[in-house]
C-alpha positions in Angstrom: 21.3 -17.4 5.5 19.6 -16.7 1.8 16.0 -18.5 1.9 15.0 -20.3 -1.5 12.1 -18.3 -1.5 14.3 -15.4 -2.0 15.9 -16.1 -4.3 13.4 -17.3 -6.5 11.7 -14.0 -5.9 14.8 -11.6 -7.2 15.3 -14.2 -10.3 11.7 -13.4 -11.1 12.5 -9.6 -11.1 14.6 -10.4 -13.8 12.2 -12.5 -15.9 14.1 -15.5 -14.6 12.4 -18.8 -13.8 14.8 -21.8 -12.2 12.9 -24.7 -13.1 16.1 -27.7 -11.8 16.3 -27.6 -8.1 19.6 -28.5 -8.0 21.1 -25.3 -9.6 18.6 -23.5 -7.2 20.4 -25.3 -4.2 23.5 -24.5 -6.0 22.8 -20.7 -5.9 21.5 -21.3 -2.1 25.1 -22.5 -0.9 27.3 -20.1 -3.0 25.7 -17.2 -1.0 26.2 -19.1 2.2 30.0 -19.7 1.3 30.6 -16.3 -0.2 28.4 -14.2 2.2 26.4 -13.0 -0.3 22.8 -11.6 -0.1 19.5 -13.1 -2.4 19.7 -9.5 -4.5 23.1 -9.5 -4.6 23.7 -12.6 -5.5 21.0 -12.5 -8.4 22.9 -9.4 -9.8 26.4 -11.2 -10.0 24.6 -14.0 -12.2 22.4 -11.6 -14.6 25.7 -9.5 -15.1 28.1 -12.7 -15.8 25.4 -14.8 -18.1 24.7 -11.8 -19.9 28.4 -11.4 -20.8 29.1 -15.6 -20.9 25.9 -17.4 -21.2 23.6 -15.6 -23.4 21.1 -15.1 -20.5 20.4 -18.1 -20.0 18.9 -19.3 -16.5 21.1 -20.6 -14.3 22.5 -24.2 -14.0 24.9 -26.7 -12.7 27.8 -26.0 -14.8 27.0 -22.3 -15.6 27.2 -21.6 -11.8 30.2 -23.8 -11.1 32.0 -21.7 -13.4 30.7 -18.7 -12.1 32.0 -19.5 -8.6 35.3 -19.9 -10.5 35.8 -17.2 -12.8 33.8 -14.8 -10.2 33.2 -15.5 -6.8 36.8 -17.2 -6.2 38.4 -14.2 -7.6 36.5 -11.3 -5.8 36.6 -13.6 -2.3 40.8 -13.9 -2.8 40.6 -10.6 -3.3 39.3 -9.4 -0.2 41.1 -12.1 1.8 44.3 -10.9 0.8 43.4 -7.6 1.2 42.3 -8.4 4.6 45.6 -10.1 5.4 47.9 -7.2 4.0 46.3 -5.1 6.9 47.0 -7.2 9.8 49.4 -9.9 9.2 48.7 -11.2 12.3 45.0 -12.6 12.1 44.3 -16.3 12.0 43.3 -17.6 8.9 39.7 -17.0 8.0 37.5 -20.0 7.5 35.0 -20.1 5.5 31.4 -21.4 6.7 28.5 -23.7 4.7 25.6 -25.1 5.9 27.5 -28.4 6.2 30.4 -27.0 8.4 27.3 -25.0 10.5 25.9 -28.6 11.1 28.2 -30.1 11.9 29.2 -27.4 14.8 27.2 -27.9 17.9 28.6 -25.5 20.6 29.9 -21.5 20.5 33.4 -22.8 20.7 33.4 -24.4 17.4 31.9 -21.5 15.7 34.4 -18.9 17.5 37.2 -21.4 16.5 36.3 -21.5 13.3 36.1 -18.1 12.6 39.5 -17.6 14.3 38.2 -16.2 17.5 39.5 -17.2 21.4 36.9 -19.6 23.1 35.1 -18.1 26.3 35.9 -19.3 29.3 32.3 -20.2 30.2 30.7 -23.9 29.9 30.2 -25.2 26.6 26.3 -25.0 25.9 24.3 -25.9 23.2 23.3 -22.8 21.0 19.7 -22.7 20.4 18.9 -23.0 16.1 15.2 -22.6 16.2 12.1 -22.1 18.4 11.8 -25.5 18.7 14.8 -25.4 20.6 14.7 -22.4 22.6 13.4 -21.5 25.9 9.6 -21.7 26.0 9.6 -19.0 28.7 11.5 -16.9 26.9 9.8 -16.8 23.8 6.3 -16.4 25.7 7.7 -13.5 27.1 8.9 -11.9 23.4 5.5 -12.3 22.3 3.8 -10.6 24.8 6.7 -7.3 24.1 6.2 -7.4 20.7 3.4 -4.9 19.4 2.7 -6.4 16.2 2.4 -10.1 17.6 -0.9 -11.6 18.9 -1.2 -13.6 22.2 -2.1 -16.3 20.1 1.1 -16.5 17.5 2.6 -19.5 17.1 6.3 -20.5 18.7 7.7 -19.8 15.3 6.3 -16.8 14.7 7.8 -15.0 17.7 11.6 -15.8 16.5 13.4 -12.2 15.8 14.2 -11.5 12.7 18.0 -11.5 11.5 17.3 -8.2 10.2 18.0 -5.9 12.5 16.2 -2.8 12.9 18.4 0.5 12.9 18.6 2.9 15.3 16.3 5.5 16.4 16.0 8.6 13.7 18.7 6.6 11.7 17.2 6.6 8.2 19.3 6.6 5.5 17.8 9.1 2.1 17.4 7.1 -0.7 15.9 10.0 -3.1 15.7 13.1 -3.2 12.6 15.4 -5.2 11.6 18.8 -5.2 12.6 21.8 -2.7 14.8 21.2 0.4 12.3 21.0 3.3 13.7 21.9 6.8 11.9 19.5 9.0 9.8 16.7 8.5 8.8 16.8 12.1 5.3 18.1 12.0 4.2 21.1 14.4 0.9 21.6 13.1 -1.7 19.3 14.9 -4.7 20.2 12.8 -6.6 16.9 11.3 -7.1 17.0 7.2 -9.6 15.7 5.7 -9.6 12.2 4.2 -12.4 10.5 1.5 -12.6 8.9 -1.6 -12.9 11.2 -4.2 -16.7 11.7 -5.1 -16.2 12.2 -9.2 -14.5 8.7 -8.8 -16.2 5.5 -8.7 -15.0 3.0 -6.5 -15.5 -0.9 -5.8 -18.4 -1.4 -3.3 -18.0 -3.7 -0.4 -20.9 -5.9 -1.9 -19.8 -6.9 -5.3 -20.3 -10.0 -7.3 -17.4 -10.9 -9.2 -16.1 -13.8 -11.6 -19.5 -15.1 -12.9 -18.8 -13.4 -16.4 -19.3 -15.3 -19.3 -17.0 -14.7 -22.1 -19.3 -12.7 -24.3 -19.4 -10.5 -21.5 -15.7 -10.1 -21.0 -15.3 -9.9 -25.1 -18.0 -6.8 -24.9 -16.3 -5.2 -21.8 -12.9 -4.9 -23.7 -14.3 -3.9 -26.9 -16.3 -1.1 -25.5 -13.5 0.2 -23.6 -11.1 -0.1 -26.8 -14.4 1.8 -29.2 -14.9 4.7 -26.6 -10.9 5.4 -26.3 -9.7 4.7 -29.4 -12.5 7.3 -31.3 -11.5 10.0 -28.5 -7.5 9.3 -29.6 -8.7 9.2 -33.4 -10.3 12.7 -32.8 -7.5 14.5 -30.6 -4.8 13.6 -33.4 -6.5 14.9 -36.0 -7.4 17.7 -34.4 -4.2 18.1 -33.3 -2.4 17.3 -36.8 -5.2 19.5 -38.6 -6.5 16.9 -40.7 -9.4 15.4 -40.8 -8.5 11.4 -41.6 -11.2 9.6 -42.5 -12.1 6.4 -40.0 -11.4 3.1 -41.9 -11.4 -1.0 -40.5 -8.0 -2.0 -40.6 -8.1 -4.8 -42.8 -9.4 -2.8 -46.0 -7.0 -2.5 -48.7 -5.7 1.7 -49.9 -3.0 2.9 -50.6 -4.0 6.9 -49.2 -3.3 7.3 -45.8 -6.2 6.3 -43.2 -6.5 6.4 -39.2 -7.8 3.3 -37.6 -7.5 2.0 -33.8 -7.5 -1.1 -31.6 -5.6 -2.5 -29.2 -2.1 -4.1 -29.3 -2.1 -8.3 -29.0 -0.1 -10.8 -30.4 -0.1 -14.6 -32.0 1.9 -16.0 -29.0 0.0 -18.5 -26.4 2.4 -16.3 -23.8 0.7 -12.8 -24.8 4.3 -11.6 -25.4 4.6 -8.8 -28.0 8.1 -9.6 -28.5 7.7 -13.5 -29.4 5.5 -13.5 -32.5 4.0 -10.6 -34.9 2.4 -7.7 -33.4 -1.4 -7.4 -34.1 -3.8 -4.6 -34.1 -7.1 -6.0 -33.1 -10.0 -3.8 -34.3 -13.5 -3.0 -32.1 -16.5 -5.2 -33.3 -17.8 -1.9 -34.5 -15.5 -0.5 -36.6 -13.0 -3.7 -37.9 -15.8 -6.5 -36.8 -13.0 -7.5 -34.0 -10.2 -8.6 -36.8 -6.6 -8.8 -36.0 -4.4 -7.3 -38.4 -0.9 -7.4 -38.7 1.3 -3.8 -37.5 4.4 -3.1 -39.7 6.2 -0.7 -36.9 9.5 -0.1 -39.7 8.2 3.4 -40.6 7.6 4.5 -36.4 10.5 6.6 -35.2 10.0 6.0 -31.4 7.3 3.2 -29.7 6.5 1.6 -26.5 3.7 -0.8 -26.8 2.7 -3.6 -24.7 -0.4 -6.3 -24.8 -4.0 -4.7 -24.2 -2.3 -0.8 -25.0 -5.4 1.1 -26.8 -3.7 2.8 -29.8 -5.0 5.5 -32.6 -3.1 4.6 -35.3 -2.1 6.6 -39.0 -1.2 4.4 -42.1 -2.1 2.6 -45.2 -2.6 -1.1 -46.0 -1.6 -1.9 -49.4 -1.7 -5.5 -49.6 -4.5 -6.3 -47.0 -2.0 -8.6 -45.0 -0.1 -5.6 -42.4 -0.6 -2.1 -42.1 2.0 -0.1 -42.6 2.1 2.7 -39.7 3.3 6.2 -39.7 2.0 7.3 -36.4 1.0 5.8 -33.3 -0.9 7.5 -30.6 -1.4 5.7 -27.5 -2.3 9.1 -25.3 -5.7 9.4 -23.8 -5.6 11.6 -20.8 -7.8 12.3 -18.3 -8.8 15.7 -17.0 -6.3 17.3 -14.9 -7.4 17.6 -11.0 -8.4 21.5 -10.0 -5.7 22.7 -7.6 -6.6 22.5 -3.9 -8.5 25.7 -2.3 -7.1 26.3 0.7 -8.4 29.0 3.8 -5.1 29.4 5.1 -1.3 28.5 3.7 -0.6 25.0 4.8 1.9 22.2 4.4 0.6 18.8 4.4 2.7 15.9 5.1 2.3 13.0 4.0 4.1 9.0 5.0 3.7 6.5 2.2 4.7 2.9 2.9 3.4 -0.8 0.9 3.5 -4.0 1.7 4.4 -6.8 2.8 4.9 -5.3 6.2 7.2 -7.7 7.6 10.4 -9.8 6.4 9.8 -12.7 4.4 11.5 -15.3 6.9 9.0 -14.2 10.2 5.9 -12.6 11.0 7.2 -10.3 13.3 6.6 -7.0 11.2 9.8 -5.2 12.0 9.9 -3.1 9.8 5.8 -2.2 10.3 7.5 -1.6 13.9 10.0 0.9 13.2 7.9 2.6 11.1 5.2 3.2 13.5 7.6 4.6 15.6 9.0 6.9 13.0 4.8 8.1 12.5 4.6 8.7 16.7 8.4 10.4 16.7 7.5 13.0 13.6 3.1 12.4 13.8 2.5 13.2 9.3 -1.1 14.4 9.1 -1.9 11.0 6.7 -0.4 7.6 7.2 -1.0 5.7 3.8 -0.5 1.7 4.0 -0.6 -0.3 0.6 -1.5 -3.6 1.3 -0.8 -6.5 1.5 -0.7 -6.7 5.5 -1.0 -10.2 5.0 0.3 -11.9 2.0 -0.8 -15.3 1.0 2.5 -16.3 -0.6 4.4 -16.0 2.8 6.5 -19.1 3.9 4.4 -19.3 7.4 1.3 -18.4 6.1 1.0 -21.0 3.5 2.3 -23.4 5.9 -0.6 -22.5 8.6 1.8 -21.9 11.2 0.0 -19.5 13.0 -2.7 -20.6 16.1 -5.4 -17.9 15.4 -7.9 -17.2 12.0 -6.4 -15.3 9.4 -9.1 -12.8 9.9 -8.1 -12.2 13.8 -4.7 -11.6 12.4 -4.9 -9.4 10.3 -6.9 -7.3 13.1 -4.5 -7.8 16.1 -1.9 -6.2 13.4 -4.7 -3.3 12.9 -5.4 -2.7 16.5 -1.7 -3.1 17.5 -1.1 0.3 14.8 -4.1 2.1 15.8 -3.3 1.7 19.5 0.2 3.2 18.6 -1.0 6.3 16.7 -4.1 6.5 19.4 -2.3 9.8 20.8 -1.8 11.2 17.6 -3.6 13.4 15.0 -2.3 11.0 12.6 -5.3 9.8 10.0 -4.6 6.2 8.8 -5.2 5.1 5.4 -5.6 1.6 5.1 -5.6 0.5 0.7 -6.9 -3.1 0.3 -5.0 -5.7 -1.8 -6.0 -9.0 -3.7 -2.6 -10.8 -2.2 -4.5 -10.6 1.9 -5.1 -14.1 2.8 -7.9 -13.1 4.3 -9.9 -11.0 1.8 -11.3 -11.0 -1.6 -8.9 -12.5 -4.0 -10.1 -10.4 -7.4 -9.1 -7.2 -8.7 -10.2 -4.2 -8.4 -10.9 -5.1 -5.2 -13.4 -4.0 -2.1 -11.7 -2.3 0.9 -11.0 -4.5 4.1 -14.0 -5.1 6.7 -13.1 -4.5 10.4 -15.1 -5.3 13.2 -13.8 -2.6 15.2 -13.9 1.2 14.2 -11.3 3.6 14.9 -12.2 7.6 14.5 -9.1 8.1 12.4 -8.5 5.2 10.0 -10.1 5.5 6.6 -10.6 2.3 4.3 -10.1 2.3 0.9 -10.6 -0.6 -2.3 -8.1 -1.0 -4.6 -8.4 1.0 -7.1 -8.5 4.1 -5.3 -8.5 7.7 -5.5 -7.8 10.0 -2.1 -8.9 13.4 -1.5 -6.6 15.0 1.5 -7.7 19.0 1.7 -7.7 18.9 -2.1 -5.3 16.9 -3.0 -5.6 13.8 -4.8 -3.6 10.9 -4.4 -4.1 7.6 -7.1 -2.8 4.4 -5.8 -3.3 0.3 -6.7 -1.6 -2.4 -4.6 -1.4 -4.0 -7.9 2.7 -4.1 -9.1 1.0 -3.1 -12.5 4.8 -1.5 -13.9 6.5 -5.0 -12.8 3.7 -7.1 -14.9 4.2 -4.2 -17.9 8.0 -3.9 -17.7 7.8 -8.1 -18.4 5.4 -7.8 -21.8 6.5 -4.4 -23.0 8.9 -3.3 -25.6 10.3 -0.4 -26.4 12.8 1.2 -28.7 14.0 4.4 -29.8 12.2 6.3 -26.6 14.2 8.7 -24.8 11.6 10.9 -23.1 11.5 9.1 -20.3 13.9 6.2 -18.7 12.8 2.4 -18.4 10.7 3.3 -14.6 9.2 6.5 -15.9 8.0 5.2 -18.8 6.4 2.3 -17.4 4.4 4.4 -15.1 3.7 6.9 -18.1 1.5 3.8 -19.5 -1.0 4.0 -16.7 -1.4 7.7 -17.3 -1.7 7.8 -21.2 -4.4 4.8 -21.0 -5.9 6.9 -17.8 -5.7 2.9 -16.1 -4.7 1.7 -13.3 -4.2 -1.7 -15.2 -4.2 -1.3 -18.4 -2.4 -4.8 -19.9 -4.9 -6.8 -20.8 -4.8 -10.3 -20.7 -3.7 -9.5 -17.5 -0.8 -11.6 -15.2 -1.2 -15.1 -14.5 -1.0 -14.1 -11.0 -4.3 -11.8 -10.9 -7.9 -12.9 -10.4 -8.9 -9.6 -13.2 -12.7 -9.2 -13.6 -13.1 -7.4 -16.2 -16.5 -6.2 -15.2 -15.3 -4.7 -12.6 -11.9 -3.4 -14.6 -14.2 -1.8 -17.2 -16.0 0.3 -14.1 -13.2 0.9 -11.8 -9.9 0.2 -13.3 -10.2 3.5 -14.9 -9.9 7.6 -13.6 -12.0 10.2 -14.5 -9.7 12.6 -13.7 -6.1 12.5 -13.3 -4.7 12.8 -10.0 -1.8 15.3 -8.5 0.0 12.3 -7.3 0.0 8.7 -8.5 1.8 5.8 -6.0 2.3 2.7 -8.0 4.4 0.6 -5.3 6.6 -1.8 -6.8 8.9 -4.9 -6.5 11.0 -2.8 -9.1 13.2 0.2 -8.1 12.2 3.0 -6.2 11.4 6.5 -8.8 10.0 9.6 -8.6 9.1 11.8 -11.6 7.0 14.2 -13.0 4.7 13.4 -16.1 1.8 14.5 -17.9 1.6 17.4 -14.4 1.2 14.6 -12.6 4.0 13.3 -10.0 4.5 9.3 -10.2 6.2 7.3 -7.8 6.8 3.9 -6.4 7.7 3.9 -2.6 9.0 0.2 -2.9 8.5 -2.3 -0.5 8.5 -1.8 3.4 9.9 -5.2 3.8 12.9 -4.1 2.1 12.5 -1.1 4.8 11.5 1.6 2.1 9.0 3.9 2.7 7.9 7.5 1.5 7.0 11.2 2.6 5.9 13.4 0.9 5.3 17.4 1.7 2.5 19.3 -0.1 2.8 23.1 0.7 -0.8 24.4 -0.2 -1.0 28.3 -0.6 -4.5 30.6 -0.9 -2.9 32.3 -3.5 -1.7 29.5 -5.8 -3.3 29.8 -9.2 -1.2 27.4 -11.7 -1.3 23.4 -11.8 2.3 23.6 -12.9 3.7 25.5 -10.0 1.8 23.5 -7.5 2.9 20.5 -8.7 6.7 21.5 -9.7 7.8 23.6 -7.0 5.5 22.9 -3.9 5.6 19.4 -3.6 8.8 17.8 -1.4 9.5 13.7 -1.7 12.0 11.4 0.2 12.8 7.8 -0.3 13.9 6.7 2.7 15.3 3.2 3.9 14.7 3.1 7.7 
């Protein structure tokens, strides 16, 4: 059974928003009558209204004659396919939620799929907790590591996802050299802190009582100390020395100017209206000018993207643009100094935690067992643990605070991993019921300590023997893959590229307005949001697909979602006599996607 929620959430992956409820119902009962899943589903309807409706989001009679042009024909298909093989099977009936209600014992549903009838009394199935033995839920709740005493009856269901079978996890992606075992022999504890040349969010902040003077400064003084260090590197790159001009004043010689990228629309979409170059206060008194992009041969640019930018403007209405430099790097991390050759292995997994039907955390389950089987020196969890948008949270279905929650689910991992060396990172996230709804955001506050879990705000940077890892529970390449555009840019593909943003603008968020979605203070943004030095690694977990790829010497990477079952490891092998960034990023560093 596909939940609305769903399927509303892989239409949005696509930019898709289905406003009429009835064609969302529709979609609901043509993947209970063709067997088809939320993501799958989603895909058959962006690849046939691409081809037949212009893209258009989905309706009554665009899905009606999808089911019949499509789904009829692919289902006939395998029917007679599955008929050609054994000529002898009952005909196959196909079940909707209407034929499901209407059948009220095993029998019918065995009889309807063709099956015999057990010769055992006819009993009424059990469709929900509601219905089900109270004893026998009582007593799942109490096996269950991940569920508190306290959980409510609906809470305890299982999932319909299965979990798969001990050691049984399928690779997804492969990077870097072939590593023999991920079972770790070496018992020795790393150590894990916050980078020191990196600031980071304190637990006490005071956040969203900016005025909007305040915000306006913030961005411009970000844009004026970014946008001269750009102006400077391409000059001194191009060997020129281009004088600095506002962008507004007419010439017809060449000039170098910067801003940031934003745009006419009410929607902050670059590719609705015009695309505008607005100037800092100190050098274009905070004008917008118009960008004539005709004369770039390659550009990626998005809403809030701090740009250096070569050109003339002739009729003081656009500026015409020969070059575009949107590249401000940070300093590249000094390689690890090791005593001794090591490898370091590393498990990387984000939230949510657990499917989006139950609060059960399956997949938070199996992967705790996959930590105690193999025991990774570092255990990274990417919040959220507890997301505010799930189903049973919103509807307050649970019978404890959802600050005891969230630490029953803490205790239940720690007590797991108590007899291992394993240290556990735990990376806040705005989307926790229970904690501060702004961004960046202050790490978690337990009331319990454990000796080997670390906590971390969001923003973070993580120094592991040397190594430094970058992360954000922010889905900061989704909310840039919906404003950006892009054209004529083959150095990287569409993933990539959206994670070579973060780097070039040396931000963890760089769009600016940001999503409707997230509380941004831009205080905050303007102090934190930003790294002083780039990191070995950078985890950007995402609704989008998994990647992994080198840029800039730094290797990006998004780990997905554990409630899809995806998680990470990655394999650092550290050597005393390692002398090169390149090598130790290109040829010691081992990835896997996995899907457990």
């Amino acid at each position: 059974m596909v939940l609305k929620e769903a399927l509303e959430e892989h239409f949005s992956l696509f930019g898709v928003t289905v406003t009429d409820q009835a064609a969302l119902d529709k979609c609901l009962d043509l993947c209970d009558i063709y067997n088809l899943d939320a993501e799958a589903f989603v895909e058959t309807w962006m690849a046939y209204s691409v081809s037949h409706c212009q893209g258009n989001s989905p309706t009554i009679e665009y899905l009606s004659e999808l089911e019949r042009k499509e789904l009829k024909k692919e289902n006939s298909m395998i029917s007679t396919s599955s008929i050609k093989k054994d000529n002898n099977l009952p005909e196959i009936a196909v079940l909707n939620s209407q034929s499901l209600k209407n059948s009220n014992t095993d029998s019918d549903v065995l009889g309807l799929y063709g099956g015999k009838t057990p010769n055992t009394p006819n009993a009424k199935r059990s469709r929900s907790p509601g219905d089900a033995d109270i004893t026998e839920i009582k007593i799942r709740a109490i096996d269950s590591p991940f569920a508190p005493d306290s959980f409510s009856l609906k809470t305890t269901t299982p999932s319909r996802q299965l979990s798969t079978s001990e050691g049984d996890e399928k690779i997804l992606l492969k990077y870097g050299p072939v590593l023999s075992s991920w079972c770790n022999r070496d018992r020795h504890k790393v150590s894990v802190k916050k980078l020191e040349q990196q600031p980071h969010v304190p637990t006490n902040i005071f956040y969203m009582y900016e005025t909007l003077p305040e915000k306006a400064e913030a961005v411009d003084l970000v844009c004026e100390k970014m946008g001269a260090w750009m102006s400077d590197a391409r000059n001194h790159a191009d060997e020129v020395d281009l004088e600095l001009a506002p962008s507004f004043v007419r010439c017809q010689h060449e000039i170098r100017t910067f801003g940031r990228i934003c745009c006419e629309s009410d929607e902050n979409k670059v590719n609705i209206g015009p695309i505008l170059l607005q100037g800092t206060r100190a050098l274009s008194n905070g004008r917008m000018m118009k960008l004539d992009l005709s004369g770039v041969e390659q550009c990626s640019i998005f809403p809030g993207q701090i740009v250096s930018i070569k050109g003339f403007n002739p009729t003081g209405a656009a500026v015409v643009v020969k070059t575009l430099t949107n590249r401000c790097l940070a300093p590249p991390s000094p390689i690890p100094e090791v005593s001794s050759d090591q490898n370091l292995q590393i498990v990387v997994a984000a939230g949510p935690f657990t499917h989006p039907d139950d609060l059960n955390y399956q997949p938070l389950m199996d992967l705790i067992d996959y930590v105690v089987k193999n025991e990774p020196h570092v255990l990274i969890l990417i919040g959220p643990f507890v997301e505010f948008t799930h189903k049973e949270i919103q509807n307050c279905e649970i019978s404890v605070t959802f600050d005891e929650f969230f630490e029953q689910c803490i205790r239940n991992i720690m007590n797991k991993l108590e007899s291992t060396s394993t240290q556990v990172i735990l990376v806040a996230s705005n989307r926790d019921v229970h904690h501060h709804s702004v961004y960046p955001t202050p790490e978690f506050e337990l009331r319990e300590e454990y000796p080997n879990l670390h906590l971390m705000p969001d923003p973070c940077m993580i120094d592991i023997n040397g190594l430094i890892i970058g992360t954000t529970s922010v889905d900061s390449m989704m909310h840039l893959g919906r404003e950006e555009i892009s054209f004529k840019h083959a150095k990287f593909d569409r993933l990539s590229r959206l994670a070579s943003h973060i780097l070039a603008q040396k931000c963890f968020y760089p769009l600016f307005p940001p999503a409707k979605d997230l509380n941004l203070d831009t205080d905050l943004w303007q102090n934190y949001a930003f790294f002083n030095q780039q990191p070995h690694i950078l985890i950007l977990p995402s609704s989008l697909r998994y990647f992994c790829n080198k840029m800039f010497n730094c290797l990006a990477m998004n780990p997905e979602r554990l409630s899809k079952r995806c998680f990470a490891r990655i394999c650092v092998t550290m050597t005393r006599s390692s002398k090169d960034v390149k090598a130790t990023l290109n040829n010691k560093i081992t990835v896997q996607i996995l899907k457990i």
